[in-house]
C-alpha positions in Angstrom: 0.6 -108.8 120.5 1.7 -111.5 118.2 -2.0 -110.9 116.7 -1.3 -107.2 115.8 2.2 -108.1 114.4 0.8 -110.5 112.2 -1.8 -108.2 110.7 0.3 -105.2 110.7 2.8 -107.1 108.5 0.1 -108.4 106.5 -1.2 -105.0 105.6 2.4 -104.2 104.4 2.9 -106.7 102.2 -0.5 -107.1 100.9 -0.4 -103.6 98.5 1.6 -103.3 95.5 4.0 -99.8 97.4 6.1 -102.3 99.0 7.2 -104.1 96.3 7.2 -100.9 93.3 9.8 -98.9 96.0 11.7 -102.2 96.4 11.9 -102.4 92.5 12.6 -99.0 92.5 15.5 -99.2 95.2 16.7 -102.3 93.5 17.7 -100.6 90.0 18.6 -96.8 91.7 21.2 -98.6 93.7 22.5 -101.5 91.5 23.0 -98.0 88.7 24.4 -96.0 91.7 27.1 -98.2 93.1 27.8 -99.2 89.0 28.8 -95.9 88.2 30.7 -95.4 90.9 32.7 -98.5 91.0 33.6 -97.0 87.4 34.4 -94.0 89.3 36.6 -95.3 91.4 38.4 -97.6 89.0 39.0 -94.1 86.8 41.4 -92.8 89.7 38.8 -91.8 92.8 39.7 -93.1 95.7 43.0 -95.7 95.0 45.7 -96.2 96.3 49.2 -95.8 94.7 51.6 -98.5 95.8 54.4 -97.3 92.7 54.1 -96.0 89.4 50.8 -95.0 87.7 51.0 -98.6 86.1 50.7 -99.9 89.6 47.1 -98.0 90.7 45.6 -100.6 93.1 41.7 -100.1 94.8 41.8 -99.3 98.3 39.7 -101.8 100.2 38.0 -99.3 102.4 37.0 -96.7 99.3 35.6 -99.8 97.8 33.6 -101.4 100.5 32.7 -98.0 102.0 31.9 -96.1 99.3 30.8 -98.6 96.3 28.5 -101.8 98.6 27.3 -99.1 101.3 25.9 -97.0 98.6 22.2 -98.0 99.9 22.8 -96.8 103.0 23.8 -92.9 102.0 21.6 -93.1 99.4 19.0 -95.7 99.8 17.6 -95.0 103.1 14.2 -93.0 101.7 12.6 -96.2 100.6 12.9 -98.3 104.1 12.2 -94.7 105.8 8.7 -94.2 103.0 7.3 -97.9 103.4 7.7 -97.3 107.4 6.3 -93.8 107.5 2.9 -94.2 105.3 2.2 -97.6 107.2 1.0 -95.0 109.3 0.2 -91.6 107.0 -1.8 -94.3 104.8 -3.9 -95.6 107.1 -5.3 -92.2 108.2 -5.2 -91.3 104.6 -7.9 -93.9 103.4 -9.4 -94.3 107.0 -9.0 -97.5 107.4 -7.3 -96.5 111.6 -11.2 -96.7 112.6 -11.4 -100.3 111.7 -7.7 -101.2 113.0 -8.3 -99.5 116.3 -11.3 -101.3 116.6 -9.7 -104.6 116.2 -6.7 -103.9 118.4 -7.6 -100.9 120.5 -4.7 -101.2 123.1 -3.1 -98.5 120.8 0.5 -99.0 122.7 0.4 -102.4 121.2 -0.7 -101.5 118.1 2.2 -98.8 117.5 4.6 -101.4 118.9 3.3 -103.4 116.3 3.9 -101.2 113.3 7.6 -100.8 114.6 8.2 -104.4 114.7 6.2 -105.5 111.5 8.1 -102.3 109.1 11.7 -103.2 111.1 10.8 -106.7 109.8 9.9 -105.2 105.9 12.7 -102.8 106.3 15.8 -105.9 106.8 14.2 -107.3 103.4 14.6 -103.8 101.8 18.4 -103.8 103.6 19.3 -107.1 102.3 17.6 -106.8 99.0 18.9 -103.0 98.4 22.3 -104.2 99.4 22.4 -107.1 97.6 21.6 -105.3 94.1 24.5 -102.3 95.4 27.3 -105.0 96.1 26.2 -107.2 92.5 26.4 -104.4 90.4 29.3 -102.7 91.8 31.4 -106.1 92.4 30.1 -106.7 88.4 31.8 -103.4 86.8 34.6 -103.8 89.1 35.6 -107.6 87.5 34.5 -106.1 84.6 37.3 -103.3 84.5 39.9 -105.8 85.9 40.0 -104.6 89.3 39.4 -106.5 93.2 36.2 -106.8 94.6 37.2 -107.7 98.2 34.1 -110.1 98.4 36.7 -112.2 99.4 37.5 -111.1 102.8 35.7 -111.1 105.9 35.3 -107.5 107.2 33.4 -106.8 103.6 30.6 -109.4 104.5 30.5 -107.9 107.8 30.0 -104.0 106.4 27.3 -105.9 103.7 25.6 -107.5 106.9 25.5 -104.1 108.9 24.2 -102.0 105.9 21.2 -104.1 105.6 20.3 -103.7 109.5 20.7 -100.2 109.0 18.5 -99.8 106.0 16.1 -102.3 108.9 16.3 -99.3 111.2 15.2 -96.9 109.3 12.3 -98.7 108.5 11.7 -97.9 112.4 12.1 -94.5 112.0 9.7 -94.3 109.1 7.0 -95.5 111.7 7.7 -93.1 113.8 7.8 -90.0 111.9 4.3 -91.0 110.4 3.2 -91.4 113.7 3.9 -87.8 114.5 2.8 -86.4 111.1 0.1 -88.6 109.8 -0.8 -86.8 106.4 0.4 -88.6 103.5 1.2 -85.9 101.3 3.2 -84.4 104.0 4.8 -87.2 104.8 5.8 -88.0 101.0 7.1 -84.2 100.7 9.1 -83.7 104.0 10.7 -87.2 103.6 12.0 -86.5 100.4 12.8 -83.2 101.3 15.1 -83.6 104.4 16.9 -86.9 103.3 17.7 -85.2 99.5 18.5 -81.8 100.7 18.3 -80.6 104.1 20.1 -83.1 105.6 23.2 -83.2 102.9 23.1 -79.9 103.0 23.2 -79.6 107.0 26.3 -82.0 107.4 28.1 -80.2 104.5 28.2 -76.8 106.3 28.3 -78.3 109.9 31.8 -80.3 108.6 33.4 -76.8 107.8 32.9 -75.2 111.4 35.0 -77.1 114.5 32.2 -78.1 116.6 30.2 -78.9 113.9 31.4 -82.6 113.2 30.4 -83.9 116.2 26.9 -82.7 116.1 26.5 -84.0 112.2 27.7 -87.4 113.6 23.9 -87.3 115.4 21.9 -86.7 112.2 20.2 -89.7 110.9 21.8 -89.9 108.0 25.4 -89.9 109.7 23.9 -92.1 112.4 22.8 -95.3 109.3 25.9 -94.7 107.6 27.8 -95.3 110.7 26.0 -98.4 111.5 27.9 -99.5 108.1 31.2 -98.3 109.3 31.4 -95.8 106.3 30.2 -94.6 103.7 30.2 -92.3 100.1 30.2 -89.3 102.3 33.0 -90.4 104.8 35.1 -91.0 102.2 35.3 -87.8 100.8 35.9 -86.7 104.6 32.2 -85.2 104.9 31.7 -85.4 108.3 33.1 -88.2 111.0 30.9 -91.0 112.1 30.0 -92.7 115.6 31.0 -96.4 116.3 28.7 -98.8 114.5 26.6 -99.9 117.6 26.3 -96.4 118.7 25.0 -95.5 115.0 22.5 -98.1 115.7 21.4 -96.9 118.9 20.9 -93.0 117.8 19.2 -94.5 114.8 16.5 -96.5 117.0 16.1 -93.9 119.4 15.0 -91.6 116.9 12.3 -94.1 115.8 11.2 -95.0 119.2 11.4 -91.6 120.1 9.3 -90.1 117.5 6.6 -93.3 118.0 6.4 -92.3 121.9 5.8 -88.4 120.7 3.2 -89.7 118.0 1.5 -92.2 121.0 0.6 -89.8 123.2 0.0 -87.0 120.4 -1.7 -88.8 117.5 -2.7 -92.1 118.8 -3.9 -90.1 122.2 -6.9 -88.5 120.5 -10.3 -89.7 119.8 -10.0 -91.1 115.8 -13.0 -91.6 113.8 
């Protein structure tokens, strides 16, 4: 096992798509949570505690909305670098020669889980990282409070980056199931741009519909953070943050067990 972990994390960070959609994440976020810390120190999202003169940030817009801005909008690039660690290898054929070297194929998907979980907390902390600096920047920068000074902020930081880790996971398992590269590229973008949004926007105006959103995996990472851009603007409610985490892994070992005994079950050449 240690073997296969070792040379499934190698083959991660051993190509140049790891670190060009960490580059990528770094600048969409830090520009993301930069504008909206603007945003929010234009009006959105404070609290009045007397006169207009007196605006002050509330914490939780700030730390929920501005720091966690990775995890609403972040998550394709952990979920990407997961999912073609599979689609790619059956893309460029290169599954003949890993299956030959580790043909226990249980291991070998086990491996891919642990290795991208791995990548994906170095995408979560990274990602994060670049949210909170740029957002904390315009925020000092427009005279306002950060909140980098209290406790529960670190904590939210710390969680975002395990969720951004966990969806890594799910990437794995959703190229496990569908293992064409293209595909993969097209229904990732697809579901966590649109469909998803989309699908907790109308299930938040029916009255059973909340607490079926809450299960998406979208809802599911954001709630690991214990809030988010969506949240805020009362899209939706969210689970606790450990249950976040486990619907979150449970779709990504789920969908690896459906792509072991679908995918990895047949004869590959």
């Amino acid at each position: 096992m240690r073997a296969a972990l070792v040379t499934e994390y190698r083959k991660l960070v051993t190509t140049r798509l790891w670190w060009i959609l960490l580059l990528c994440m770094v600048v969409y976020m830090g520009f993301l949570s930069a504008v909206l810390g603007w945003g929010i120190s234009q009006g959105g999202g404070m609290a009045s505690t007397g006169g207009q003169d007196d605006l002050v940030l509330a914490p939780d817009a700030v730390v929920r909305a501005v720091y966690t801005i990775a995890v609403t909008f972040g998550y394709v690039f952990p979920l990407l670098v997961g999912a073609l660690a599979v689609a790619s290898e059956f893309r460029h054929q290169t599954i003949t020669p890993t299956l030959l070297a580790e043909p226990r194929r249980t291991v070998l998907v086990s491996a891919k889980l642990l290795s991208a979980g791995v990548l994906g907390l170095v995408y979560g902390v990274v990602g994060t990282l670049a949210a909170v600096g740029a957002g904390a920047a315009v925020l000092l920068l427009l005279g306002q409070p950060t909140f980098l000074d209290q406790a529960s902020t670190w904590q939210t930081i710390a969680l975002s980056a395990l969720a951004l880790g966990l969806w890594a996971i799910v990437g794995v398992g959703f190229g496990s199931v569908l293992t064409n590269q293209v595909a993969v590229i097209v229904v990732v973008l697809a579901f966590t741009q649109f469909v998803e949004p989309v699908l907790r926007f109308v299930l938040a105006l029916t009255t059973w519909g909340p607490d079926v959103a809450a299960y998406l995996p979208g809802a599911a990472g954001e709630a690991v953070s214990g809030g988010s851009f969506y949240s805020e603007t009362g899209v939706g409610s969210l689970l606790e943050w450990w249950q976040g985490a486990l619907v979150l892994l449970a779709y990504g070992v789920g969908l690896a067990a459906i792509g072991r005994v679908t995918t990895f079950r047949r004869d590959i050449t």
